[in-house]
ZAFIVO-655492 format. One record per residue: x, y, z of N, C-alpha, C in turn. Coordinates in steps of 0.001 Angstrom, whole numbers, always signed. Each point is the difference from the previous one (the first is absolute). Example, Ala and Ser with C-alpha at 12.3 -4.5 7.8 and 13.67 -1.06 7.14 Angstrom:
// ZAFIVO-655492
MARBA	nc1	nc2	nc3	cac1	cac2	cac3	cc1	cc2	cc3
MARBA	+13190	-5690	+7800	-890	+1190	+0	+900	+1200	+0
MARBA	-350	+1050	-720	+820	+1190	+60	-770	+1090	+730
//
This chain:
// ZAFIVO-655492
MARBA	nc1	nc2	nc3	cac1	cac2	cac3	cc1	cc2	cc3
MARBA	+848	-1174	+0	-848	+1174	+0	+892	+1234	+0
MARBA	-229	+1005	-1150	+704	+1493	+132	-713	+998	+191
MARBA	+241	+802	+821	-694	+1386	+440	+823	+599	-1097
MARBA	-950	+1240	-391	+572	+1146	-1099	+242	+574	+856
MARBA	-195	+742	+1382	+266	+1129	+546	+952	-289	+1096
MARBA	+948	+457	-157	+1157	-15	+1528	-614	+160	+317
MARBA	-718	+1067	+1074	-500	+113	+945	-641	-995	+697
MARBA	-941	-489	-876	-766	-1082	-18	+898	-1098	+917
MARBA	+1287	-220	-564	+742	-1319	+226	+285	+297	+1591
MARBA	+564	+1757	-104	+510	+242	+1818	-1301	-15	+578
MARBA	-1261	+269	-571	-969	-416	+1380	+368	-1563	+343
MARBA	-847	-716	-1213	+223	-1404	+772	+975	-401	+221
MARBA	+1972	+174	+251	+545	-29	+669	-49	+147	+1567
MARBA	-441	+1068	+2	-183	+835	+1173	-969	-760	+557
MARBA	-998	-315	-315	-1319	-1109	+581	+563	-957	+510
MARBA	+1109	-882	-824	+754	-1263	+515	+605	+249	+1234
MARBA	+653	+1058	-54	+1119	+334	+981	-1263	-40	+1297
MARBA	-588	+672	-246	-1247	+685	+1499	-543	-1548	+221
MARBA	-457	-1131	-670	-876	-748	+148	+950	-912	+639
MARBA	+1418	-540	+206	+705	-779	+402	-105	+169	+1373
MARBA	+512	+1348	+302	+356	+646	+1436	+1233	-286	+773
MARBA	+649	+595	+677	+915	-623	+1069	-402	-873	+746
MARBA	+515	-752	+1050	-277	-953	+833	+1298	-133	+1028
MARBA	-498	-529	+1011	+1508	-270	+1266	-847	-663	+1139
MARBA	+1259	-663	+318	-678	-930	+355	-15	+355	+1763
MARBA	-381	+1	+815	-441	+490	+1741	-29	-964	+260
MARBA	+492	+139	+1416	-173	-1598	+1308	-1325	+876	+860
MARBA	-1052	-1169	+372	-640	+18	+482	+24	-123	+1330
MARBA	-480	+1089	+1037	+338	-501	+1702	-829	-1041	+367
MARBA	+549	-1254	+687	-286	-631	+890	-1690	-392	+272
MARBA	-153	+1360	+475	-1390	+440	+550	-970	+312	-1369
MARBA	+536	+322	-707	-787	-240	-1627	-168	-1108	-1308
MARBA	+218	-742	+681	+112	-1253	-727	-1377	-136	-532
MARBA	-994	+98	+964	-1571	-771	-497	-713	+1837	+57
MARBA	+754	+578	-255	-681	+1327	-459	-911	-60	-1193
MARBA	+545	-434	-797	-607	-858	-1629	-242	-1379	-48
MARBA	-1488	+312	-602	-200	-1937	-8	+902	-682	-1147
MARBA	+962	+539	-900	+651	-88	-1313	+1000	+608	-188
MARBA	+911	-221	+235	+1049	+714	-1101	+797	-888	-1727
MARBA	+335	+664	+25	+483	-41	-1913	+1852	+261	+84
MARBA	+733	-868	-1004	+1019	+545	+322	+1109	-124	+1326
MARBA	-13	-1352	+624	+32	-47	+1364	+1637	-569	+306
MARBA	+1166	+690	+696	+851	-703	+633	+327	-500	+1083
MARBA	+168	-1394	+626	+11	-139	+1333	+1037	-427	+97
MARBA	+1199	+586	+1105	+1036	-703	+388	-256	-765	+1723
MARBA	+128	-1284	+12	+220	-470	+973	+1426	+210	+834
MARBA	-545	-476	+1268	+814	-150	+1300	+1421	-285	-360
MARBA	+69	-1698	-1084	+1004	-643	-306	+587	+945	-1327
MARBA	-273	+1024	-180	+448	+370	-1193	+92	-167	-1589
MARBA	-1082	-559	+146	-941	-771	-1366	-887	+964	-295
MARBA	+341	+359	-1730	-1172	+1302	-427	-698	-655	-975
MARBA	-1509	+777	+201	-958	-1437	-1182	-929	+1637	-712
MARBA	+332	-18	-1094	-1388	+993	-495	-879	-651	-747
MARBA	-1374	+669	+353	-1392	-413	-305	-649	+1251	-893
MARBA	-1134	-906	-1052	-697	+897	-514	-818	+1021	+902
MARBA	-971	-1103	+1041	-761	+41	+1195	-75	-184	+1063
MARBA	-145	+331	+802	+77	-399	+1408	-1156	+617	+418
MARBA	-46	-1022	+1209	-1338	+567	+657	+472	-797	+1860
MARBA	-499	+692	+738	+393	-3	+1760	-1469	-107	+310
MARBA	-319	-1978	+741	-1130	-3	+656	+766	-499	+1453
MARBA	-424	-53	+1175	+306	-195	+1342	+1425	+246	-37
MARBA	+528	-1090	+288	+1758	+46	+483	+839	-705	-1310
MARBA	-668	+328	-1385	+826	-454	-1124	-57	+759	-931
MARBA	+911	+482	-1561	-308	+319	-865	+311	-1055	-809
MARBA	-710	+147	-1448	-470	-825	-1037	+108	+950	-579
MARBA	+1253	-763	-843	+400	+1075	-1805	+356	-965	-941
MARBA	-550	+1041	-1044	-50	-1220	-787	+480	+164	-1308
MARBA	+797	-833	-912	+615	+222	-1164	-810	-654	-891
MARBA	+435	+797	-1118	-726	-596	-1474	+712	-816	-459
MARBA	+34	-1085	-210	+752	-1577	-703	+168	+268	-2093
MARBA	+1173	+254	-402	-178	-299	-1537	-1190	-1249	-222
MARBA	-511	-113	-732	-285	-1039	-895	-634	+266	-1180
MARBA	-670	-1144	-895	+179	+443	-1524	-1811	+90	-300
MARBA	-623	-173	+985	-1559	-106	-452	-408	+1534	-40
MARBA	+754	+1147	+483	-431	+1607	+1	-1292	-250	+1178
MARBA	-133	-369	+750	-743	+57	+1172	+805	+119	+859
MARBA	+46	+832	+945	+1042	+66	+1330	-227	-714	+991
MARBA	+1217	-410	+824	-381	-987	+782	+1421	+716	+1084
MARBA	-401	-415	+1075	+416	+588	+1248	+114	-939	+761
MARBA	+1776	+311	+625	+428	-828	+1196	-275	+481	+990
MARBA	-213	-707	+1142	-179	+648	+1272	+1009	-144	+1116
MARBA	+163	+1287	+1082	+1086	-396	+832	-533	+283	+1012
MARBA	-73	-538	+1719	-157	+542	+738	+743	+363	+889
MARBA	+328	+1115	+1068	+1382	+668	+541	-1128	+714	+1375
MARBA	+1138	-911	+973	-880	+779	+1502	+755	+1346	+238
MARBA	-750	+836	+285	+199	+1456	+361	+1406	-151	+992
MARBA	-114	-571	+706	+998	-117	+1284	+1471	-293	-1352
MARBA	+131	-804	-813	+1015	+9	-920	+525	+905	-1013
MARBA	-1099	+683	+58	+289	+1456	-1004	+924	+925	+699
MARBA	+941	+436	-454	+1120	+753	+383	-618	+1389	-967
MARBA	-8	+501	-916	-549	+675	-611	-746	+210	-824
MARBA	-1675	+788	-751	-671	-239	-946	-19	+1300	-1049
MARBA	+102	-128	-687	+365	+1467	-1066	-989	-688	-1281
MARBA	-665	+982	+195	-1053	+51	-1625	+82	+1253	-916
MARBA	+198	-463	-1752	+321	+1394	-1009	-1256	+501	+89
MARBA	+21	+1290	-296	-1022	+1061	+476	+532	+891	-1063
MARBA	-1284	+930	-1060	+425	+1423	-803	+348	+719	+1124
MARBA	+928	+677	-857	+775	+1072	+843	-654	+1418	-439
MARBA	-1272	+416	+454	-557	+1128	-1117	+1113	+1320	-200
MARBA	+631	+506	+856	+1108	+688	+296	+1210	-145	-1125
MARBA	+174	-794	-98	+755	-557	-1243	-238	+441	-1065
MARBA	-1459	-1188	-534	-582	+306	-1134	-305	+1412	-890
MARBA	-436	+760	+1565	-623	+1292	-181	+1232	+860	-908
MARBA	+1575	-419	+561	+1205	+470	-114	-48	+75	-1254
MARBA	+161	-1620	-406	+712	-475	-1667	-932	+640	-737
MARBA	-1473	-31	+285	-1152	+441	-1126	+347	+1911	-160
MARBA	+350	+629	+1332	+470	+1380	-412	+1060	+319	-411
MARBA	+638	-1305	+128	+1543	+712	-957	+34	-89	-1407
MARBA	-582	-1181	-138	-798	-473	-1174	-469	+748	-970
MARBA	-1216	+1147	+683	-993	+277	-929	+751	+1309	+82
MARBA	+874	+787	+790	+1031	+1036	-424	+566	-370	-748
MARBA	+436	-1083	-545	+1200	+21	-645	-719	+27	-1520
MARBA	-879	-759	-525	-1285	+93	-1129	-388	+1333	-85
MARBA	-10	+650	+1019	-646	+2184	-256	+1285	+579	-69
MARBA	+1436	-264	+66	+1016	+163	-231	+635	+55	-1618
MARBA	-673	-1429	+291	+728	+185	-1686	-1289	+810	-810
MARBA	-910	-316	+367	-1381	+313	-1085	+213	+1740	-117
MARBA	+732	+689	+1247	-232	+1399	-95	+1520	+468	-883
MARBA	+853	-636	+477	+1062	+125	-746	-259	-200	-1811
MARBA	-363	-1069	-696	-412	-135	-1270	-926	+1299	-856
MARBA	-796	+218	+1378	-693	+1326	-940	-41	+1408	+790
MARBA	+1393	-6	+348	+474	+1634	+694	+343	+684	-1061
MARBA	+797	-134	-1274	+200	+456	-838	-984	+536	-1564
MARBA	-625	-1200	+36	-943	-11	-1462	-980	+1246	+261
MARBA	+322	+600	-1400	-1132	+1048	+293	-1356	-478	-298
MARBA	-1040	+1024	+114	-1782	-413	-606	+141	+1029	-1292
MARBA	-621	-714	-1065	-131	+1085	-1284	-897	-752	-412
MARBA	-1081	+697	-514	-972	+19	-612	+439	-709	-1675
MARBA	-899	-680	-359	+815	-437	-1241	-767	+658	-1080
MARBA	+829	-204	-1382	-551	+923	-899	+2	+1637	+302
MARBA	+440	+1048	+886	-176	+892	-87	+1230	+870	-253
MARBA	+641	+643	-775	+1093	+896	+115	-10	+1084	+325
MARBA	+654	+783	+427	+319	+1264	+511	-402	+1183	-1353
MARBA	-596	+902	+518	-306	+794	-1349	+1415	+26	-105
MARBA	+994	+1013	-1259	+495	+832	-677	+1052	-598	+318
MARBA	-41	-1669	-452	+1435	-519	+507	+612	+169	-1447
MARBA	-34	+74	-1008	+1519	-11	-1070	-1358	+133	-950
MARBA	+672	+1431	-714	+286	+1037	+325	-97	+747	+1098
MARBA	+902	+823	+856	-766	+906	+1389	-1163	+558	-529
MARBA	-60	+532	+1130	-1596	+797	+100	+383	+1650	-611
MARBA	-974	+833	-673	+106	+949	-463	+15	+1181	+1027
MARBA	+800	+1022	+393	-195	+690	+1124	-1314	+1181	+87
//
């Protein structure tokens, strides 16, 4: 697919860039574990120093359950399950947008697109087309 209009192309650039977003990843306190019935994105390091990341996780009583998506070839997803007692969790960190970020890249971004766009037509003049100046060649009679 070709867009005729640059512009055109730096919007939907610019759309891509905004629609991705930043992300980083935060440890969760202790005391916030079952704050969310769900998280997305999930790292848990245990006690023994064993790190396991999950698509999902989810914290019911004194366990979490996260869970990975398994390759296979039927395109139906299928999910392993793990379970991990709270008391073994040494730390839990889930990726999270960083709107702060995003907000960043999308304004440096869309300066840099009104940058060039003002630069390209700082110079060009506006003229009317078809019209000439009276008494251009020969001068004008005094």
């Amino acid at each position: 697919m070709m867009f005729a209009r640059p512009r055109l192309r730096g919007l939907v650039a610019l759309s891509l860039l905004a629609a991705t977003g930043c992300t980083t990843i935060r440890e969760i306190p202790r005391d916030g574990y079952d704050a969310a019935p769900e998280r997305h994105h999930v790292v848990v390091v245990t006690r023994d120093g064993s790190r396991q990341e999950f698509d999902d996780a989810r914290v019911a009583g004194d366990s979490l359950t996260g869970y990975i998506e398994r390759d296979n070839q039927s395109g139906i997803p299928e999910y392993r399950s793990v379970v991990i007692a709270l008391d073994d969790i040494e730390h839990l960190s889930a990726k999270r947008v960083d709107w702060y970020r995003t907000a960043l890249a999308g304004g440096v971004s869309l300066g840099a697109v009104v940058a060039v766009a003002l630069s390209r037509h700082k110079g060009a003049a506006v003229t009317p087309p078809d019209i000439t100046p009276p008494c251009s060649d020969p001068p004008c009679p005094p």
